[in-house]
N, C-alpha and C positions, 0 to 999 in steps of 0.2 A: 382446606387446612391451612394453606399460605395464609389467606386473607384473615383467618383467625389469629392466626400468631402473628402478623403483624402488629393487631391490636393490643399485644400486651408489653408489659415494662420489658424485655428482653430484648437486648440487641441482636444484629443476624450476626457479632460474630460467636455468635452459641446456637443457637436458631432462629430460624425463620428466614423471614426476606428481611432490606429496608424500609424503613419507615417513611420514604418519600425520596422527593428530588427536589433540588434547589436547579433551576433554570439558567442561573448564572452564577459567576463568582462572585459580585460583586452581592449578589442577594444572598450567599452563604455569609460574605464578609458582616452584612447587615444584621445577619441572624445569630451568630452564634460569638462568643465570645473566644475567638482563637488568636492571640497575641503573634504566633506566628506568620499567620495569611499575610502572605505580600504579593504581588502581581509586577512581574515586569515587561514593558510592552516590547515588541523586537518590529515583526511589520504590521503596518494599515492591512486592516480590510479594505478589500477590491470588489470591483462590480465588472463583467465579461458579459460581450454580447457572442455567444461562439455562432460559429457556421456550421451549416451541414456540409460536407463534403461535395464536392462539384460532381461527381463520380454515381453519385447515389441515386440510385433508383426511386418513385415516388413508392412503394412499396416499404422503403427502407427508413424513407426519413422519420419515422416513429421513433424508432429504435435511440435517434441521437437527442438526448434531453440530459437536465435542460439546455435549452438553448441562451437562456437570461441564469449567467451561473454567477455564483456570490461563495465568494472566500472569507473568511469570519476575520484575517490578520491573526499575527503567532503571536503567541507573548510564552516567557516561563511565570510558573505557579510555586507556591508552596505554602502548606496546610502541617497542622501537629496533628500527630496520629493518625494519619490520612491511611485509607485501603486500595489496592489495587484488584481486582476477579479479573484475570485472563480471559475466563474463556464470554465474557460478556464486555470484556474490554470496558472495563465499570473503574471510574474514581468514584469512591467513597467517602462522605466524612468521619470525623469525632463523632458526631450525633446521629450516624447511621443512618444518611440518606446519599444518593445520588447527586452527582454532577455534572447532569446532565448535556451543558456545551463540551465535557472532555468525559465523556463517554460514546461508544458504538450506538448508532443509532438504530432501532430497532422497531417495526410495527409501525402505526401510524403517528404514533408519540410518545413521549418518555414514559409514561405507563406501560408501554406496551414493551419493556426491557425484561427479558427473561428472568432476571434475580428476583423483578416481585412476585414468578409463581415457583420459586423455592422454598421445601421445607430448611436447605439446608444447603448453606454456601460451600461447603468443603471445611477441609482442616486448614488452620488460621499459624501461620507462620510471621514472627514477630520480627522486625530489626531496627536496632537502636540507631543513633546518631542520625545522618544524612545520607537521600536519598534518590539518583534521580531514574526516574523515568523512561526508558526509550520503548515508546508502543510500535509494536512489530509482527511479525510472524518468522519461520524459519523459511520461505519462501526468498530469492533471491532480490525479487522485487521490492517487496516490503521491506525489506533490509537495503536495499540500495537509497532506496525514493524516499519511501519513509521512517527508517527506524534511527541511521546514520544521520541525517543533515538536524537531527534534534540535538547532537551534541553541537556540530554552528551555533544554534539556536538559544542556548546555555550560553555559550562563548559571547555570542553578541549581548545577552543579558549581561556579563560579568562575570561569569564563573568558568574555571577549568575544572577538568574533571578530575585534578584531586583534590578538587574544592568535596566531592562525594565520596563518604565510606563505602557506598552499594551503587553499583550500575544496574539497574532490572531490567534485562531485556535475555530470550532466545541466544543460550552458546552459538559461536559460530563453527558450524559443520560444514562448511565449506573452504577449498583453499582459499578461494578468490573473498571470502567473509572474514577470515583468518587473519591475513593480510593487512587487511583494512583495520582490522580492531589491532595491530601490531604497531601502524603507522599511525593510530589515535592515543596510543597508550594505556587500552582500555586490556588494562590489570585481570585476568581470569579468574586472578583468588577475589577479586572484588565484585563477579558477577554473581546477583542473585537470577539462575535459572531460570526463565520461565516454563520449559519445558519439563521441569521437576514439582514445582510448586504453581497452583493456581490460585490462591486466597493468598494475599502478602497485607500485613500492616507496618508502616512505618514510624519511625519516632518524628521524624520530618519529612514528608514526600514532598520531592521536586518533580513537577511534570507539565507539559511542555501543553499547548493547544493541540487538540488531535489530529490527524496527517490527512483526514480524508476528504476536507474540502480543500486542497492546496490550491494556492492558484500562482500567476507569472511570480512574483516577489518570491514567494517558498522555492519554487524551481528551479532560477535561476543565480539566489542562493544555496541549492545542492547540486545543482551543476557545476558552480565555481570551486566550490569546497570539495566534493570529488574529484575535480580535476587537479585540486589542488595535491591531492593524496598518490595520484598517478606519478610512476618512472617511464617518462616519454622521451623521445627524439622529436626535433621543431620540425622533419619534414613529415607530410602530407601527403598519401597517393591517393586519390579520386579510385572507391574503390565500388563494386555492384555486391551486393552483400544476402543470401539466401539462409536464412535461420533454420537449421532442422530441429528439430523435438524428437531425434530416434532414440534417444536415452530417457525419455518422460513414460510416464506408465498410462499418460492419457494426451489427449489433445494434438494428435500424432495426424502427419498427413497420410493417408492409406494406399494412396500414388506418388510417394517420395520419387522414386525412379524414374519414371515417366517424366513429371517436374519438370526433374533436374537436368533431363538430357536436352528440353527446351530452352530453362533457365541457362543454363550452361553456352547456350548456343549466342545468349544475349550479352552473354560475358558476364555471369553471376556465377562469384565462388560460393558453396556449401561450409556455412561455418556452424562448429556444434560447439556455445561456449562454454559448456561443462568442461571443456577438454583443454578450454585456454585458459592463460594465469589470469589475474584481476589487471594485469600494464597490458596482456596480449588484447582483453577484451576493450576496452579504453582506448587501443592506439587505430584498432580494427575499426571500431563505430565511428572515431572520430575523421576517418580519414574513409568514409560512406557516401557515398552520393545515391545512393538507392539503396533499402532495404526490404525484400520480402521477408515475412516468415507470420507466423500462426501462432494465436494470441496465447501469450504467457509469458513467463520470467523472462527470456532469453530476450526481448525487446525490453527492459528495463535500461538494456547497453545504450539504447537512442538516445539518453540525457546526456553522452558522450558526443554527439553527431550534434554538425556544424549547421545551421540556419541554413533554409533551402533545400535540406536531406526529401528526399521521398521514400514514404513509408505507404508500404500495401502489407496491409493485412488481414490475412485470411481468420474468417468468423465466422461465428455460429448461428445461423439466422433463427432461431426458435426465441421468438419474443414470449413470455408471459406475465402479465403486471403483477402476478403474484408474486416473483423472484425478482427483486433488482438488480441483480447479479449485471444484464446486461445492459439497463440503462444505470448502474452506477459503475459496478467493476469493469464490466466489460469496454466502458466506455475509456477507459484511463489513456489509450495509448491515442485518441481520438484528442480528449482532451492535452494531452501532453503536447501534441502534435502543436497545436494552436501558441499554448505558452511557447514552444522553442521555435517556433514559425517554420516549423516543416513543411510540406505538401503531404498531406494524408489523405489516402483513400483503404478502401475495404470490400473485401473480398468476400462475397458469403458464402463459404460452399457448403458443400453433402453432409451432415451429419450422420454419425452411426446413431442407432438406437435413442433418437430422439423421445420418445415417446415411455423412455423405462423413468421410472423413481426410486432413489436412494432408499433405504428402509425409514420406516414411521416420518415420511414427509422429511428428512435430513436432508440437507443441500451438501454435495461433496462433490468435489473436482470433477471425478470422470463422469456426473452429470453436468456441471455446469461448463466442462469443456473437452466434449466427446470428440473422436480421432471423427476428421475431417476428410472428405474427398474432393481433389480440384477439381474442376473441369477447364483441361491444362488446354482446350483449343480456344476456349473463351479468354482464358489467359492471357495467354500471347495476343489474341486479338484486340484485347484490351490494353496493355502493355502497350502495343503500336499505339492506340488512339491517342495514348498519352506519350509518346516520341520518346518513351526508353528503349 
């Protein structure tokens, strides 16, 4: 039914899918007559030879790819009449097709992007004037890493952001998200919800290159510019730093207790950052010399933490290439490590219920990051090996 209705004069924002993808910007600039399209360049694309971790078992080094990684460079964009889809994290044009370098990548190639087997994108929510961009999730991470350093991103193009009628990006639901959009200026009567609205078209979209091949240049410009947002004091205490997830509804260690009474013994405080401000969590990382904890938001804080940090963390060893979760998502704090020159290593422990699946093939958190069990005497023995 999709593939019918593509073929007819109707655009998808009434029915159907799009009518294709443009590969690049520069081949949309080519193709369509839009007086708007301007492109401005902000950083180079980069080329990274990464490592596997010295720590890693030969069982394991699968898991860490690529190894030969390539970051595309950021620039800002902007398009008349341009669309945004959330939940496919799709730019759209005027002519109803894909953009495909600033969209989520999906399948084995731009065809393979969920929008082309819709009969029907959602309900289509219009807004006039200017517009920009910040791709996100309500996730802590994705709003640290990637949704926040796209206004830099703006800023280094030339624009402030009351250069914008409309912010599009997830309210912030968090204190420590709160904060941050209070100390950006970012207007609440000017956000358009993403958590309300999935199908947006705008009169002008402004939008940023997508977050997810970042590399050194992107990081260490959102390093700078969140630290720039922090209310710190200049001293530094050299701190041992143990991440819990007791407030997560998934990805929890199932021997917290036990842990901690080892961890504890090595001189590692239990920090839960739910519980601390946006300056507690920032002055806490940055003043880290060791960090365990178990993969998820709550190590977002490590873009705070000074060259040289050690970073262990505990993962989920079920590889399957059918999910990239773990050689793409999963891999971030691996990757991240390298850009801030951390020492990282990884922990694989027990997972629960390896073996269940979400309903109809859906990928959801508490499968792709099932509560964990250590095995806290290999721990510590490991911990020695490496003279923490």
């Amino acid at each position: 039914m999709a593939k019918a209705l593509q073929s007819l004069p109707v655009s998808s924002r009434i029915i159907g899918p799009p009518k294709g993808f443009y590969t690049s910007f520069d081949e949309y600039v080519r193709s369509v007559d839009d007086r708007a399209a301007k492109e401005w360049l902000v950083l180079d694309p980069e080329t990274f030879s990464l490592k596997v971790p010295v720590s890693a078992r030969p069982e394991e080094i699968r898991i860490y790819q690529p190894l030969k990684y390539k970051s595309p460079g950021f620039g800002l964009y902007r398009v008349r009449n341009g669309r945004f889809h959330r939940d496919a994290r799709a730019v759209l044009t005027l002519d109803d097709r894909l953009l495909v370098s600033f969209s989520a990548w999906m399948g084995k190639g731009p065809e393979d992007n969920w929008l082309f087997g819709k009969i029907r994108l959602g309900p289509l929510r219009r807004f006039s004037g200017t517009s920009l961009l910040l791709i996100g999730d309500r996730n802590y991470y994705h709003f640290l890493i990637e949704q926040i350093p796209h206004i830099r991103l703006a800023s280094q193009a030339g624009f402030k952001l009351n250069d914008f009628d409309h912010i599009i990006m997830f309210s912030p639901m968090h204190d420590s998200q709160k904060i941050v959009c209070e100390r950006l200026g970012v207007d609440r009567a000017r956000i358009i919800p993403l958590e309300e609205t999935s199908h947006i078209e705008c009169e002008e979209l402004y939008f940023t290159t997508g977050p997810w091949n970042y590399g050194r240049s992107f990081v260490m410009m959102a390093r700078e510019f969140l630290l720039g947002l922090c209310r710190h004091s200049d001293s530094i205490q050299k701190r041992r730093i143990y991440i819990s997830r007791e407030l997560c509804s998934h990805g929890r260690i199932t021997n917290e207790e036990d842990l901690l009474r080892e961890l504890s013994g090595a001189g590692f405080e239990k920090v839960v950052p739910e519980l601390l401000s946006f300056d507690e969590q920032a002055a806490l990382f940055r003043g880290a010399e060791c960090i365990v904890g178990g993969h998820g938001a709550g190590l977002a804080n490590v873009i705070f933490s000074p060259p040289g940090c050690r970073i262990i963390e505990f993962r989920n060893p079920t590889y399957d290439r059918g999910e990239t979760y773990q050689a793409r998502g999963g891999n971030i704090f691996w990757r991240l490590s390298q850009f801030l020159d951390f020492d990282y290593h990884a922990v694989f422990a027990t997972p629960d219920d390896t073996a269940c699946k979400a309903p109809e093939g859906a990928i959801v958190e508490s499968v792709r990051l099932p509560n964990l069990t250590v095995d806290v005497d290999s721990l510590i023995s490991f911990l020695v090996a490496l003279k923490i």
